[in-house]
KOLMI-674573 format. One record per residue: x, y, z of N, C-alpha, C in turn; residue in three letters; residue number from 0. Coordinates in steps of 0.2 Angstrom, whole numbers, plus 5000, padded with zeros to 4 digits. Example, Ala and Ser with C-alpha at 12.3 -4.5 7.8 and 13.67 -1.06 7.14 Angstrom:
KOLMI-674573
<r n_xx="5066" n_yy="4972" n_zz="5039" ca_xx="5062" ca_yy="4978" ca_zz="5039" c_xx="5066" c_yy="4984" c_zz="5039" res="ALA" n="0"/>
<r n_xx="5064" n_yy="4989" n_zz="5035" ca_xx="5068" ca_yy="4995" ca_zz="5036" c_xx="5064" c_yy="5000" c_zz="5039" res="SER" n="1"/>
This chain:
KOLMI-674573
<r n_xx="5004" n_yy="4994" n_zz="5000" ca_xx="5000" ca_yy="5000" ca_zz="5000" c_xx="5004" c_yy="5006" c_zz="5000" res="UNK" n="0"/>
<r n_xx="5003" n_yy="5011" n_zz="4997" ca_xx="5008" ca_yy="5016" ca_zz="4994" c_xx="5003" c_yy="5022" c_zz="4997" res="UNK" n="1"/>
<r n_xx="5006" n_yy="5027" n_zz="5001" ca_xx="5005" ca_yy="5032" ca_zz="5006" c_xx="5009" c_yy="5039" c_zz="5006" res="UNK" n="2"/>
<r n_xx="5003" n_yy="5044" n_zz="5007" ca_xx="5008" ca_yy="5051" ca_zz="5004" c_xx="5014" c_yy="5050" c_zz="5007" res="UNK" n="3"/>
<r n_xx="5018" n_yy="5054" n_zz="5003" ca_xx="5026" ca_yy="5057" ca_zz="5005" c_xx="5027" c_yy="5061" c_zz="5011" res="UNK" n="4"/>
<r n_xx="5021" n_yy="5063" n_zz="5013" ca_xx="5020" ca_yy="5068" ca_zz="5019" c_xx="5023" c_yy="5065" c_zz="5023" res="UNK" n="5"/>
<r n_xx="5019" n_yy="5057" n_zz="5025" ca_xx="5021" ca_yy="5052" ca_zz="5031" c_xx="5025" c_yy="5050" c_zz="5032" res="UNK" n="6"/>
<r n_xx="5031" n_yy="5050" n_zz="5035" ca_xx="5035" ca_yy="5050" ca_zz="5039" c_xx="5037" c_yy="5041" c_zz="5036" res="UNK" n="7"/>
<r n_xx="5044" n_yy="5041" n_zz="5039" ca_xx="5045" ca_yy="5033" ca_zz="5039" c_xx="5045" c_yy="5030" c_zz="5045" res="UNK" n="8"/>
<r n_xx="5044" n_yy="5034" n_zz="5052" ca_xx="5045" ca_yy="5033" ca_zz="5057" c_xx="5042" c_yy="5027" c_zz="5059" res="UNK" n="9"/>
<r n_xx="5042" n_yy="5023" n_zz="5064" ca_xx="5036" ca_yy="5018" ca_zz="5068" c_xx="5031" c_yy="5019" c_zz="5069" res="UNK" n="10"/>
<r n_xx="5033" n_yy="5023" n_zz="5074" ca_xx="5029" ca_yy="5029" ca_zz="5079" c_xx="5025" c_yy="5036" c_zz="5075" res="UNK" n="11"/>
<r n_xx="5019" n_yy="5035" n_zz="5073" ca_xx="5016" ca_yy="5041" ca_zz="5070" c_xx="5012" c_yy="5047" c_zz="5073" res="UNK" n="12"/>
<r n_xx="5012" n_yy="5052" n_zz="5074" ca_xx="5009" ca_yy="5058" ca_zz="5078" c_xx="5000" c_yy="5056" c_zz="5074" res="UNK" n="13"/>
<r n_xx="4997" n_yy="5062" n_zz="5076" ca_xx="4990" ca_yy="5060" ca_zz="5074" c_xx="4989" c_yy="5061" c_zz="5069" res="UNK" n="14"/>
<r n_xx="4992" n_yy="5067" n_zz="5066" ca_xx="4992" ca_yy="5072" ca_zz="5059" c_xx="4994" c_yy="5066" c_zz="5055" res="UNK" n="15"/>
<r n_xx="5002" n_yy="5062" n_zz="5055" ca_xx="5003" ca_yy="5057" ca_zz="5051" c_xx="5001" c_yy="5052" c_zz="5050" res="UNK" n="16"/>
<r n_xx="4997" n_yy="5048" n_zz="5056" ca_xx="4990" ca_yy="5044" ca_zz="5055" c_xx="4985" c_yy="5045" c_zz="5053" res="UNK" n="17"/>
<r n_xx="4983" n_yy="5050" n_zz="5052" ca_xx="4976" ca_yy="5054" ca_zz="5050" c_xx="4979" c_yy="5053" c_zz="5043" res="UNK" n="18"/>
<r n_xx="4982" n_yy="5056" n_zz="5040" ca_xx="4986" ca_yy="5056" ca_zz="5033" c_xx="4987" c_yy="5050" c_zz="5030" res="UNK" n="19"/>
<r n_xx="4990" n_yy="5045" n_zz="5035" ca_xx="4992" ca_yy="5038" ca_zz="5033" c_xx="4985" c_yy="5033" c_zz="5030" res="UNK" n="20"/>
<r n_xx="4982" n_yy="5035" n_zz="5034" ca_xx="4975" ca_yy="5031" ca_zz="5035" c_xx="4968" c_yy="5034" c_zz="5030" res="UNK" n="21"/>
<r n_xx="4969" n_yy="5040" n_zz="5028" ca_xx="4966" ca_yy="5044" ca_zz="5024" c_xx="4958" c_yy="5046" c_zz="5028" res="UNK" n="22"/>
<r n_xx="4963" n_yy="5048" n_zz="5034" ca_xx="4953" ca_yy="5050" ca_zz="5039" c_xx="4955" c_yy="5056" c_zz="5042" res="UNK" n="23"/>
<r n_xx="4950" n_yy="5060" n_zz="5045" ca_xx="4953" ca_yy="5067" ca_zz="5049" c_xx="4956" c_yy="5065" c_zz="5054" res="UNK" n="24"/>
<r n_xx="4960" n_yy="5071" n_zz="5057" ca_xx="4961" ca_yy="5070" ca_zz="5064" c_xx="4956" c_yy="5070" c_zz="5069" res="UNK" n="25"/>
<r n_xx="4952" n_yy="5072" n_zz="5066" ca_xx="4944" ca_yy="5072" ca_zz="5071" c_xx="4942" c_yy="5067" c_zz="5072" res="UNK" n="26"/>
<r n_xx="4941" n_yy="5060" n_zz="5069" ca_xx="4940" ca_yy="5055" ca_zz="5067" c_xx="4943" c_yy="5050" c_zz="5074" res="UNK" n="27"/>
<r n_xx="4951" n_yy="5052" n_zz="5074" ca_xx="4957" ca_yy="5049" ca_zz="5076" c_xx="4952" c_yy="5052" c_zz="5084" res="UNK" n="28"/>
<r n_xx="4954" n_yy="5058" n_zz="5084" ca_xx="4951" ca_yy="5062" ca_zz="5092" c_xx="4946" c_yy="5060" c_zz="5095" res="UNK" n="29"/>
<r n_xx="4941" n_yy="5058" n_zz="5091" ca_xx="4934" ca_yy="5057" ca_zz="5093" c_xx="4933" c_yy="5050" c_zz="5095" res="UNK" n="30"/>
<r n_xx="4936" n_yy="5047" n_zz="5090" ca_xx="4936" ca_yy="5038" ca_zz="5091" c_xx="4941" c_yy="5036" c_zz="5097" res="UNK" n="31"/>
<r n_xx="4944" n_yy="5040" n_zz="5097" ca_xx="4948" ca_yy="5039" ca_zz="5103" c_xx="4947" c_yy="5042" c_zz="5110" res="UNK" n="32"/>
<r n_xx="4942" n_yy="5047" n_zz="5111" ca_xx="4937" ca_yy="5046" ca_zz="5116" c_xx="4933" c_yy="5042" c_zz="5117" res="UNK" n="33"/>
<r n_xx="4930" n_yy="5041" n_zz="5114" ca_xx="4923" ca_yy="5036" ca_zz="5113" c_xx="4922" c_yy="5030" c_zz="5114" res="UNK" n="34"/>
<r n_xx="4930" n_yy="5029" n_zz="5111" ca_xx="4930" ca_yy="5020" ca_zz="5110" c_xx="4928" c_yy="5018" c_zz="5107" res="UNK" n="35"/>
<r n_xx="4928" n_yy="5010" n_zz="5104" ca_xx="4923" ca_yy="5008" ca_zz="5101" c_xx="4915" c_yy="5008" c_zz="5102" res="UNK" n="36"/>
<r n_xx="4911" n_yy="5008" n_zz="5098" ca_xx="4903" ca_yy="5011" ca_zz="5101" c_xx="4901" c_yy="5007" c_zz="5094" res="UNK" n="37"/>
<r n_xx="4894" n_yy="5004" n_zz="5094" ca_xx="4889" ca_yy="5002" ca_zz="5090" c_xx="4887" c_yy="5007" c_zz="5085" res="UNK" n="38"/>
<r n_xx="4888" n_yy="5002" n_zz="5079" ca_xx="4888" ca_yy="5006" ca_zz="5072" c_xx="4893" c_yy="5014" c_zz="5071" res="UNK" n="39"/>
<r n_xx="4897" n_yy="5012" n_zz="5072" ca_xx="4901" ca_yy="5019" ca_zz="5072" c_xx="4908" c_yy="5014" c_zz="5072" res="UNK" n="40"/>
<r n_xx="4914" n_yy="5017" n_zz="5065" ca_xx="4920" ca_yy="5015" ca_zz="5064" c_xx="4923" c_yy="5016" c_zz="5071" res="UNK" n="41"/>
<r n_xx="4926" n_yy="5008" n_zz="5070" ca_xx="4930" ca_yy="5007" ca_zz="5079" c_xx="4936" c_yy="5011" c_zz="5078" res="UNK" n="42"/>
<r n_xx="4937" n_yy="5011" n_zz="5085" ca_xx="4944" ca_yy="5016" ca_zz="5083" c_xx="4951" c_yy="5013" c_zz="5083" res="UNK" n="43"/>
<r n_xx="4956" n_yy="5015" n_zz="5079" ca_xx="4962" ca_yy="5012" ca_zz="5079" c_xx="4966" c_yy="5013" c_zz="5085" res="UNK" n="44"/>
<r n_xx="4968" n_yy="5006" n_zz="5086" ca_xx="4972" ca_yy="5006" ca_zz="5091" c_xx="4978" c_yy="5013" c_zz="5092" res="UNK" n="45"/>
<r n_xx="4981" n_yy="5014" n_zz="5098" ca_xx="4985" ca_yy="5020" ca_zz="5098" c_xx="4988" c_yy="5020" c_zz="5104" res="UNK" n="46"/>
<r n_xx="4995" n_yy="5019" n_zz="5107" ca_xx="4998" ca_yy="5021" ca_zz="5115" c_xx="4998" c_yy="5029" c_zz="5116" res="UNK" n="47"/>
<r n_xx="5000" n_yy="5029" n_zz="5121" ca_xx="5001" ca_yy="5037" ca_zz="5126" c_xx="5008" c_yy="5035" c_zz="5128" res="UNK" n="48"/>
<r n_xx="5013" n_yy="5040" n_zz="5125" ca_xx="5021" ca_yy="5042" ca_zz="5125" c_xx="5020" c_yy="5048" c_zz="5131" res="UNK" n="49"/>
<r n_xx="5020" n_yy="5046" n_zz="5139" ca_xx="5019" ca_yy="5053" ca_zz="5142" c_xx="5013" c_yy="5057" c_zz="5140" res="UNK" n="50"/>
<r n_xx="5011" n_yy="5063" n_zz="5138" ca_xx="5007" ca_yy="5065" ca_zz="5133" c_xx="5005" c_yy="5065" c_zz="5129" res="UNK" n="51"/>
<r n_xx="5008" n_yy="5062" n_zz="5124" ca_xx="5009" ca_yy="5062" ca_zz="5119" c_xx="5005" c_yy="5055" c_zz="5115" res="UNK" n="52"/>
<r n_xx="5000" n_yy="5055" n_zz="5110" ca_xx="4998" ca_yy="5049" ca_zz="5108" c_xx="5001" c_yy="5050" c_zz="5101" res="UNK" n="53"/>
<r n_xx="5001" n_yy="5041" n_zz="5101" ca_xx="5008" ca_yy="5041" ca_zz="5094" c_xx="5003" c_yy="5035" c_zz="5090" res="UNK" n="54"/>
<r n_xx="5002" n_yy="5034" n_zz="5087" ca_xx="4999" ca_yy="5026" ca_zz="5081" c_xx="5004" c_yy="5023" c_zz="5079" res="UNK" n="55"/>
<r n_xx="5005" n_yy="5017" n_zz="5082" ca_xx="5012" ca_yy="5011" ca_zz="5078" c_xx="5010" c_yy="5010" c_zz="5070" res="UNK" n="56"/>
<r n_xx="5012" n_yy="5012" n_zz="5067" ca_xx="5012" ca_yy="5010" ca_zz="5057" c_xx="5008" c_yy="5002" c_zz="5057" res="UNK" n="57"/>
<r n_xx="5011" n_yy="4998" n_zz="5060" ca_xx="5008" ca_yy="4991" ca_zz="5060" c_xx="5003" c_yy="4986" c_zz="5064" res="UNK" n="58"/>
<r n_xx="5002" n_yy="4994" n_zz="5069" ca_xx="4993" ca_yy="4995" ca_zz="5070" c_xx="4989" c_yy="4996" c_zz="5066" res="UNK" n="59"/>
<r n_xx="4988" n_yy="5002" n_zz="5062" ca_xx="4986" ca_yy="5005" ca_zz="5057" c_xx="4986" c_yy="5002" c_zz="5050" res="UNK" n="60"/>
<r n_xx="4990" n_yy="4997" n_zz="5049" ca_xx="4990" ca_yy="4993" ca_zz="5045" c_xx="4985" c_yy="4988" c_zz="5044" res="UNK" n="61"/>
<r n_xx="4985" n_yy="4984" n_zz="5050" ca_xx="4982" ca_yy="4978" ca_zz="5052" c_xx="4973" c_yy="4980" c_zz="5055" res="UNK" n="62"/>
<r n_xx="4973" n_yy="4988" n_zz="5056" ca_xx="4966" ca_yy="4989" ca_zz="5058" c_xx="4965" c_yy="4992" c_zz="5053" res="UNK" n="63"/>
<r n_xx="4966" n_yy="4993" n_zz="5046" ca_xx="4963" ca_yy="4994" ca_zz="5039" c_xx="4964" c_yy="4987" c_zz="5037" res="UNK" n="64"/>
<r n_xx="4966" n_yy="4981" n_zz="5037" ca_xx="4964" ca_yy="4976" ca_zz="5034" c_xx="4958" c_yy="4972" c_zz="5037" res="UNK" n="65"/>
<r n_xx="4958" n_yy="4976" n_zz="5043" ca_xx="4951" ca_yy="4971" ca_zz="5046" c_xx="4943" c_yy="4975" c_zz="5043" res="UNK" n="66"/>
<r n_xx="4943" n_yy="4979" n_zz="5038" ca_xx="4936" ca_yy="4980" ca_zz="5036" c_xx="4936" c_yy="4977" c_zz="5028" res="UNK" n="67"/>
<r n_xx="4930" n_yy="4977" n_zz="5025" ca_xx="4928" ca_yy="4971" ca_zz="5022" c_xx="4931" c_yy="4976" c_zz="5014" res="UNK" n="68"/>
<r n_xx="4933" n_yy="4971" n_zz="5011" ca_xx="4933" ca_yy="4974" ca_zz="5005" c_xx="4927" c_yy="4973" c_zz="5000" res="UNK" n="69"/>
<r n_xx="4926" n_yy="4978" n_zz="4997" ca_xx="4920" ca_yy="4978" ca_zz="4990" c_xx="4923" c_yy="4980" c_zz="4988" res="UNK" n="70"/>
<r n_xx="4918" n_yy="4977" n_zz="4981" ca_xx="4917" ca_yy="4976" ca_zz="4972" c_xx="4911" c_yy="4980" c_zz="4972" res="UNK" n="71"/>
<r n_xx="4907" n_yy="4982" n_zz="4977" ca_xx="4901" ca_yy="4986" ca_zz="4973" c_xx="4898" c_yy="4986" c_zz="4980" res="UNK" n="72"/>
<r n_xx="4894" n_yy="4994" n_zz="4981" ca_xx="4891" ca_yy="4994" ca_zz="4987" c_xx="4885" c_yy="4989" c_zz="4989" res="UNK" n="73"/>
<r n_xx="4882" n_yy="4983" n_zz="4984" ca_xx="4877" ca_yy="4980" ca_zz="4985" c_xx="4880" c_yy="4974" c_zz="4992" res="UNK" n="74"/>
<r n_xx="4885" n_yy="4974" n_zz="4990" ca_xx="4890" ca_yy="4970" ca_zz="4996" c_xx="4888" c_yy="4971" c_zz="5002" res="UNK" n="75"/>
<r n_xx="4888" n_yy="4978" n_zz="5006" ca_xx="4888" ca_yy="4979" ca_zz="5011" c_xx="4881" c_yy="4977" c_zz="5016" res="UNK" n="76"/>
């Protein structure tokens, strides 16, 4: 999977670069990371706390973009 140039190669991505990475807002990341997982609402990707800091592992956000379903045609869903 081929990803902007913006993102980093680091392990460790800030939220910006996650957001980026993953092609969802930062508000997306903020929200669902309050929230938690919740009923019919995109679960939220995993993430640790560096001190204050919240970072997303690359190979979290990896593996929690291969767990939704792929389609050929929105009749699928």
């Amino acid at each position: 999977m081929k990803h902007s140039s913006s993102v980093t190669s680091s392990r460790a991505l800030t939220e910006n670069e996650a957001a980026t990475y993953i092609a969802m807002s930062r508000s997306f990341l903020a929200q669902s990371r309050m929230d938690g997982n919740r009923d019919n609402r995109t679960p939220a990707p995993p993430f640790i706390k560096i001190g204050r800091s919240v970072r997303y592992l690359r190979e979290d956000l990896d593996r929690w973009l291969d767990n939704f379903m792929k389609l050929e045609h929105l009749g699928q869903c």
